[in-house]
N, C-alpha and C positions, 0 to 999 in steps of 0.2 A: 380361199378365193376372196381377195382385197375390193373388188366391185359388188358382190352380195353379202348380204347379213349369214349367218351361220343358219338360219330358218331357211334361207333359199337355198343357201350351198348345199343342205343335204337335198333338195329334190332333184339335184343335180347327182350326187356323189354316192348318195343312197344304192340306187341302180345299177351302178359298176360294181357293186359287191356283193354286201348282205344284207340288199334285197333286191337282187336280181330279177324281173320277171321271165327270164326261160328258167334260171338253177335255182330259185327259192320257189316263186309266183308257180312254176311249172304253167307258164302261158306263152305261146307263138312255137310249140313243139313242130310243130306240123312244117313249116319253112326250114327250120334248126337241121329240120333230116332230108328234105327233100333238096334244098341247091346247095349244100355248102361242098360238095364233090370237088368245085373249082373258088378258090380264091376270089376270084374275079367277082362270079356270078353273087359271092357272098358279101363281095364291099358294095356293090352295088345294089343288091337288096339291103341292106343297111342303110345306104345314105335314101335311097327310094322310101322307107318307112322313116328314118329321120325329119323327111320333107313333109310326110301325110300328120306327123304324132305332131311336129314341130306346128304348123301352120293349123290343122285340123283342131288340136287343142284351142288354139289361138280364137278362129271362128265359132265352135261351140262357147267358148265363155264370153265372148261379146252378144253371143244371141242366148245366154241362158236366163236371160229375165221376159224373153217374150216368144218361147219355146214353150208350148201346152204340153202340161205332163205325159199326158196318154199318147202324145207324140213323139217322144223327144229320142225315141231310139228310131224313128223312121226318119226322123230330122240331122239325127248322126250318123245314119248309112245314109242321106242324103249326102251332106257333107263328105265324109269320107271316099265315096263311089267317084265323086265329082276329081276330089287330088290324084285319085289311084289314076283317074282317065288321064290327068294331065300325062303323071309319071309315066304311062304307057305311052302313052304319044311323044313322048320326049324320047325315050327310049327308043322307039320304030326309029327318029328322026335323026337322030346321030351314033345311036349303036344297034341298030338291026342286028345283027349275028345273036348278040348278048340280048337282044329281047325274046327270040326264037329262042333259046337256051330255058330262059324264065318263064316266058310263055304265061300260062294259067297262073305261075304261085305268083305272079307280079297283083293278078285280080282277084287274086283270094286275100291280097292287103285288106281287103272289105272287109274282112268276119275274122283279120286278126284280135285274138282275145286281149292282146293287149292294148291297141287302140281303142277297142272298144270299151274295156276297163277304164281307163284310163278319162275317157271321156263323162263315164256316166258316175263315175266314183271322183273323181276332179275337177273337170276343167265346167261340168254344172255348177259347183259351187264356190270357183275360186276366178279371181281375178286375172285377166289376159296375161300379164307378168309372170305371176307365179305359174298359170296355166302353159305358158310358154316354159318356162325350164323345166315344168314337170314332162310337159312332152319329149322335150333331147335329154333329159333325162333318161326316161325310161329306153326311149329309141337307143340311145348309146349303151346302155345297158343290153338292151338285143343286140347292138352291133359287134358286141367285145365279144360274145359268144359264136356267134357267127362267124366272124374271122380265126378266131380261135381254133370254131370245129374246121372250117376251110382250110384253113393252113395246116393243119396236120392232115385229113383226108387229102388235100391235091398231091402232101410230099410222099406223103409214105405211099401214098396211091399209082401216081404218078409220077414220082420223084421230078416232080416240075413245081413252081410257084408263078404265077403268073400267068400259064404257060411256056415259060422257060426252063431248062433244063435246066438243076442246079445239084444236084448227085452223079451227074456224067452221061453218058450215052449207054442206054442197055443194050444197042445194039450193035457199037462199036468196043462196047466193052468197056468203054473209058472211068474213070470219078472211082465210085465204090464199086459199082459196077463189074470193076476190075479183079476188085475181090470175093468175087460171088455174091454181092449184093443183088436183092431183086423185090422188084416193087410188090406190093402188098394188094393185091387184085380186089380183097374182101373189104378194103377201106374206099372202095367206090360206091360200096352197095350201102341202103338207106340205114341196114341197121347197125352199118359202123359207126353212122351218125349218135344215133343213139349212147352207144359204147362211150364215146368219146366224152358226151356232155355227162354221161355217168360218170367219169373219172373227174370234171370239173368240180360237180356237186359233193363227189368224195375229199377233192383239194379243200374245196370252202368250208364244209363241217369238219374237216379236223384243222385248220386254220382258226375258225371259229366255233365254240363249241356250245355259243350260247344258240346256234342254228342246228344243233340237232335235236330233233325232238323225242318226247317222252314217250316212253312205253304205256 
């Protein structure tokens, strides 16, 4: 990355792999299982924490020199309560269906553990700049997982992406369909989710082997 120094680039780069916060960090589990059922709902809770890590980070490091210690976690659920309001109100305002779908996990962004990490372990003691790529940073890092687990629960679930068909019609018989193909009803439910991000975590440590740990 030709515009950062190699110091910045990994707060960037870091996060999309091996050091993940869902499949290393094991932090924002709780979203990973509940909306990634549909594609959709999962790019859009992605870019929605994108916005709160991105900006959020930004605002605590401009205020971390006049933030009182014994405050400074009711001063970033300040902060962060305040983005999450926007993102819901943006959401009611131009995608209504898709915010009913999200509903609560859009407000439980508050007590995500990775923003909140993130804040009180970074962007307290690092400057707007860097606080800012450490936040899309990490946020892209939850995003990859998220679309990940969503695009294979909507296909095999659904055999739709998007909500578009793209395996045939099961009811006309068409696509795979035609060969006795049939959607996978168990990969709707929350603990496919799970399954799923367990086969990731499985990809990454034997990918990398310096990420699995000692007995």
């Amino acid at each position: 990355m030709g515009l950062l120094s190699k110091k910045d680039s990994k707060l960037i780069l870091d996060p999309l792999a091996d050091n993940n916060p869902i499949t290393i960090q094991v932090l924002g589990i709780c979203s990973a299982l509940a909306i990634t059922a549909e594609l959709e709902a999962s790019i859009v809770m992605s870019i929605s924490v994108l916005f709160v890590m991105g900006v959020g980070n930004v605002v605590i490091s401009l205020m971390r020199n006049v933030i009182p210690s014994k405050i400074r976690i009711i001063a970033q659920l300040i902060v962060v309560a305040t983005l999450v309001i926007i993102v819901d109100l943006v959401l009611k305002a131009f995608a209504y269906e898709l915010s009913k779908t999200l509903s609560v996990f859009v407000g439980l962004i508050i007590t995500n553990c990775i923003i909140m990490g993130r804040f009180e372990a970074f962007a307290l003691a690092n400057g707007t700049w860097r606080s800012f790529l450490d936040g899309v940073g990490n946020a892209l890092g939850y995003a990859v997982i998220l679309i990940i687990v969503g695009f294979f629960r909507e296909l095999l679930g659904s055999g739709t992406l998007l909500g578009i068909p793209v395996l045939g019609d099961p009811i006309e018989k068409t696509g795979l369909y035609a060969i006795g193909y049939e959607n996978n009803g168990f990969m709707l439910l929350s603990p496919m989710a799970l399954i799923v991000v367990g086969i990731i975590i499985w990809v990454q440590r034997t990918r990398n082997k310096a990420l699995v740990e000692d007995n």
